[in-house]
N, C-alpha and C positions, 0 to 999 in steps of 0.2 A: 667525361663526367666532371663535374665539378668537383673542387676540393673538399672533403669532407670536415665540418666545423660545427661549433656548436652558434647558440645566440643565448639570448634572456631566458628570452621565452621557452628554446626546449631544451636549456636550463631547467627552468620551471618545471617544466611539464614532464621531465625527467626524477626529478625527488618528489611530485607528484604519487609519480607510476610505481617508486620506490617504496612508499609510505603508503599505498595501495597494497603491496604484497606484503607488507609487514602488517596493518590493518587483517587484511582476509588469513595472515596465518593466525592471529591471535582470536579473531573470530572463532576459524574452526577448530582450536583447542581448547575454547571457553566453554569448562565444563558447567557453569550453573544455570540457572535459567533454562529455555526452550533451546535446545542444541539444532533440533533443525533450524527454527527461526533464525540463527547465528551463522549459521551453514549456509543458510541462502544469502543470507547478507555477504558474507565472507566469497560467495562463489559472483557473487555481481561482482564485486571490487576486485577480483583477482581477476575478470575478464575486462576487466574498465582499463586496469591496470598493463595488461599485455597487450590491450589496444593501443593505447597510451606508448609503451615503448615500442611497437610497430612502426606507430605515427612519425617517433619521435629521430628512427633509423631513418625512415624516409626523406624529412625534411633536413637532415643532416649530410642527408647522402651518403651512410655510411651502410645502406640498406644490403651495395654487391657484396659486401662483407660477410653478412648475416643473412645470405640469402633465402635461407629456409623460414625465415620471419616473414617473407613479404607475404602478405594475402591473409597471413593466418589466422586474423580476425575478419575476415568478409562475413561469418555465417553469424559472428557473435551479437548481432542487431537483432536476431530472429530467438532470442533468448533470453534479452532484459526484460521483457516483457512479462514473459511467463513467470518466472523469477520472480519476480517481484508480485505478481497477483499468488505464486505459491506462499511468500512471504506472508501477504496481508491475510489471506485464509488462514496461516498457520499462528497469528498475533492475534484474531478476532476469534476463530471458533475450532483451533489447535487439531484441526481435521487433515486422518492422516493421508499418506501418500499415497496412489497405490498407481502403478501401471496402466491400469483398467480405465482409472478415470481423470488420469494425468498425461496417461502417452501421449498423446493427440497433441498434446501443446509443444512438444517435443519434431513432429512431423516437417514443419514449414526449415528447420536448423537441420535434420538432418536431410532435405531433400537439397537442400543450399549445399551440405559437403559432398553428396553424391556430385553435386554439379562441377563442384570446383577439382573433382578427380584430377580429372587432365593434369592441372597446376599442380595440386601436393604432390602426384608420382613422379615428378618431373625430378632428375639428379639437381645436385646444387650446380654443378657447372652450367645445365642449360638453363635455368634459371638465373645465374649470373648473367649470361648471353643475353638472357630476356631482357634485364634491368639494366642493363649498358646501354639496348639498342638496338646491337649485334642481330638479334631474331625479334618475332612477331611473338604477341601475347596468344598463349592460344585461345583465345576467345575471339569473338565477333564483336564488335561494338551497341549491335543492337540487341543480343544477348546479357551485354552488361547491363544495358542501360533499362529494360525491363528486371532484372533482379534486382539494380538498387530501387528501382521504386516499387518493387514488393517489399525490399527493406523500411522504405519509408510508410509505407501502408499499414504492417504489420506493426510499426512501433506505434503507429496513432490510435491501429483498432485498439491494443493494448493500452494504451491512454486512457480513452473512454470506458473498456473494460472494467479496468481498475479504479478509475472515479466513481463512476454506476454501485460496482460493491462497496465503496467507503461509502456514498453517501444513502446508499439502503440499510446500513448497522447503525443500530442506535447510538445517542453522542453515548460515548465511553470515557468522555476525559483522555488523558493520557494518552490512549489508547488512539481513537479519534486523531486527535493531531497530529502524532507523529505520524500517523498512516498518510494523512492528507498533505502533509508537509514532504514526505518520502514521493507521494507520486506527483506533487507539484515542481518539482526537482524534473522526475522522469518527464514529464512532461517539456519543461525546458528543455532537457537532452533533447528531447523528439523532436522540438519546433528547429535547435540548432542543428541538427541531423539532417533535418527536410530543406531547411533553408538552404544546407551546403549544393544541395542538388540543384537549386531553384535558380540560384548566383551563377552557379555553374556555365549554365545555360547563355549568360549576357556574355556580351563581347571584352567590356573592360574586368572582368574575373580573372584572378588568375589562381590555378588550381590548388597553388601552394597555401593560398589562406583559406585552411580550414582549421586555425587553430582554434575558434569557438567552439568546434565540436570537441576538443580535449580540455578546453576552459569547461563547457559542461560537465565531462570529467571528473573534472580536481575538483570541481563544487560539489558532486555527489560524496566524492571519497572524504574531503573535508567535516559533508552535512554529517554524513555517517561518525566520523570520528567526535566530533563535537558534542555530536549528540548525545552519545554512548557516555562521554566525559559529564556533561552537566545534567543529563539525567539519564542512569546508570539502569531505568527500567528496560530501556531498550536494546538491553546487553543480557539485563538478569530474565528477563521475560514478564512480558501480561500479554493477560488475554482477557476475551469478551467472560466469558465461563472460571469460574473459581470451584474450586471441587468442595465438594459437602461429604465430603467423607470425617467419620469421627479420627482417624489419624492423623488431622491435618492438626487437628485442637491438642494431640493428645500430654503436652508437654505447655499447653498454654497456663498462664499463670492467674487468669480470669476466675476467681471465687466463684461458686453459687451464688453469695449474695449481692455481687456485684453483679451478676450476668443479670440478674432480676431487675436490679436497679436499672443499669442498663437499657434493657428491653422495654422498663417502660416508658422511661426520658425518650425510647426511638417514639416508642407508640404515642407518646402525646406529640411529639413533634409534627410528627406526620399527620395528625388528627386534627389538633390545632391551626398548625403554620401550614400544614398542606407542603413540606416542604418538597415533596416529590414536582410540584407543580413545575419546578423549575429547571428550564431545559439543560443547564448548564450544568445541575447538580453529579456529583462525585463521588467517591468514595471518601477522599480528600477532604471536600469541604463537611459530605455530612459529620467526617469525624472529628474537625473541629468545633461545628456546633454539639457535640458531645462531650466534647472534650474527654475525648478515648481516643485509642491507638484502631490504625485504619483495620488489624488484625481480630481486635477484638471486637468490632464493630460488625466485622463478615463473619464474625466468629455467630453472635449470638443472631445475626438473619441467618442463616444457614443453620442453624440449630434450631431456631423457634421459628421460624416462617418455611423453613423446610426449600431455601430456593438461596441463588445467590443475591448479588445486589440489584442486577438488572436487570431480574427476574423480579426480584423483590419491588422496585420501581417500577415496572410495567403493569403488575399485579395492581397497584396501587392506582395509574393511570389510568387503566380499563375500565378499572370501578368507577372511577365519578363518568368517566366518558360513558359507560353505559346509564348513568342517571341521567345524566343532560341529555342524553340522546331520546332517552322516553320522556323526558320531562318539558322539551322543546322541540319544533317543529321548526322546516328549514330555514323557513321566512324568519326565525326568531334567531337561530342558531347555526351557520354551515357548517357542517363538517368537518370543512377545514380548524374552520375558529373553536369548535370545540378539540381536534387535537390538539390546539397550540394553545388552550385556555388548561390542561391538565399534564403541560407538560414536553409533549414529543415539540421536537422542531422540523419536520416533513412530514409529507402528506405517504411516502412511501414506511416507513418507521410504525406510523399510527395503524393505516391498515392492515399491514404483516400483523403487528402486535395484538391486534384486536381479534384477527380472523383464528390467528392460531388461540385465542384464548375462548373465544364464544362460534367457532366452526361458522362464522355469519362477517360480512361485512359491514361496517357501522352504518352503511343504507340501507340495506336487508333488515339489521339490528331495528333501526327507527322505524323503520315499516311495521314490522311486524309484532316491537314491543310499545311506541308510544305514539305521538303525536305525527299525521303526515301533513303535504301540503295535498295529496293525491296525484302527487308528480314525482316521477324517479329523481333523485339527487344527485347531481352529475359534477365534480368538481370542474369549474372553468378549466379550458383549454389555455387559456393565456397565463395563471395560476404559477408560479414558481414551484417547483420540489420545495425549497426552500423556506421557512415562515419567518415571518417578517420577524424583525428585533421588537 
């Protein structure tokens, strides 16, 4: 065995690993905000983490040491995933947990530890034996090499998973980003994860360079911690849904006659500037063009419109889109160009919000309330999700 040493890099990848378990404990003690949300964050980074120092025994060689470390993250690839789609469900629409209709994502991690049995029960001596050389791994070769590329499978379906749900929720601002920025990261991890497998494979690879996959790592633990720093909602909590309960107000310092005043600066804005038209629109910006506080802005839609804001803004979309939709005909009008003329930025976003609002799809809708061409209206196949800027 080689002499056991350190280098730069797991250096690096060591105060990394260290500021991962200091990050996830201070998550899961962060009482304000959505504590599950924090809890899931907090449980990625303390598995990113113990990875990370697994990695970092191995390439140091100091792994016969700490024998009962080796392997001990094999199953935690079959976890980020889920994780993280619990995350984004629990920041967009704060739905809770339950066994019933979470277990299943749970299944593929623990059928990976059933597997690794053999390895955990093993005393530390034979497992030293194993890592020296001394004895055989008990596995087969062709055994591993079918589980990592279930590892690599499972982290992409989760990829796409978790992209498909971001980009089906309305833009949310805030909300929005950090979601698409968080799985655009996991996505990196995935591609350097996969990649290690692929390299693998060539003759000039040598097995010891897989430090991208712990650099994707320290970028997640980093993103996380940065984030949380420069905006602090991703620690305190939002979500898609804001509650409309009268105890939310009940300490607010908003007058009567301001809430009036208020309500109606919204209601011409909206009637006027159409301000909802605009895909980008926030909570944020509309409370600057108020120039009121973001609070008491949700304060007086949730009390006079009886909905919250992104309810309040879709209400508001539906309505012209179901004018245009009886008022023009396809050949004048598509579908599409009418969701992105009132507003939504995908064609997924527009027709959820419409169907939940008029039980009808906006082709159904034009058929049957205004102008046809006497042709079903079929959005192009070649079409983006996506609408153009």
């Amino acid at each position: 065995m080689p002499t056991p040493s350190f280098n730069t890099w797991t250096i690096v990848f060591l105060i990394a690993a260290v500021q991962g378990f200091f990050m996830a404990f201070v998550l899961w003690r962060w009482q304000r905000g959505q504590r599950r949300a924090n809890r899931l964050l907090a449980l990625l980074l303390f598995l990113f983490a113990l990875t990370m120092t697994e990695y970092v025994l191995f390439w140091t060689h100091y792994m016969p040491s700490f024998a009962q470390m080796a392997e001990i993250s094999a199953s935690f690839p079959l976890l980020y995933g889920p994780i993280i789609w619990w995350y984004l469900r629990t920041i967009y629409a704060a739905k809770p947990m339950t066994w019933r209709t979470d277990g299943w994502h749970l299944l593929p991690f623990v059928m990976g530890i059933v597997l690794f049995l053999p390895w955990y029960t093993l005393d530390t001596e034979t497992k030293r034996a194993v890592l020296t050389g001394e004895l055989k791994f008990p596995f087969n070769r062709g055994l591993l090499t079918t589980v990592q590329w279930a590892r690599v499978l499972h982290l992409l379906m989760y990829a796409l998973w978790n992209a498909r749900y971001i980009h089906r929720q309305p833009a949310v601002g805030a909300t929005s980003r950090w979601a698409a920025l968080l799985n655009w990261f996991f996505v990196g991890f995935t591609l350097a994860y996969t990649s290690y497998f692929v390299l693998v494979q060539m003759s000039f690879f040598n097995t010891t360079w897989d430090y991208h996959i712990s650099a994707a790592m320290t970028a997640f633990i980093y993103l996380i911690a940065y984030a949380g720093y420069v905006q602090p909602t991703v620690f305190e909590g939002f979500t898609l849904a804001e509650s409309t309960h009268a105890a939310k107000y009940k300490n607010s310092s908003l007058t009567p006659e301001a809430t009036k005043s208020l309500l109606q600066k919204l209601d011409t804005l909206m009637a006027v500037e159409k301000l909802y038209r605009d895909a980008a629109l926030n909570l944020d910006i509309l409370a600057a063009r108020l120039g009121a506080s973001k609070h008491h802005v949700s304060q007086v839609i949730n009390a006079h419109h009886e909905a919250n804001f992104f309810e309040y803004l879709n209400h508001l979309r539906i309505e012209e889109a179901k004018q245009l939709l009886a008022e023009t005909k396809r050949s004048d009008l598509h579908i599409i160009e009418v969701a992105y003329a009132v507003g939504f930025n995908n064609k997924v976003s527009f027709n959820t919000a419409f169907k939940k609002a008029t039980n009808q799809t906006p082709t159904a809708y034009r058929q049957s309330h205004g102008k046809t061409d006497n042709a079903a209206e079929v959005l192009p196949v070649h079409s983006s999700d996506n609408m153009p800027n």
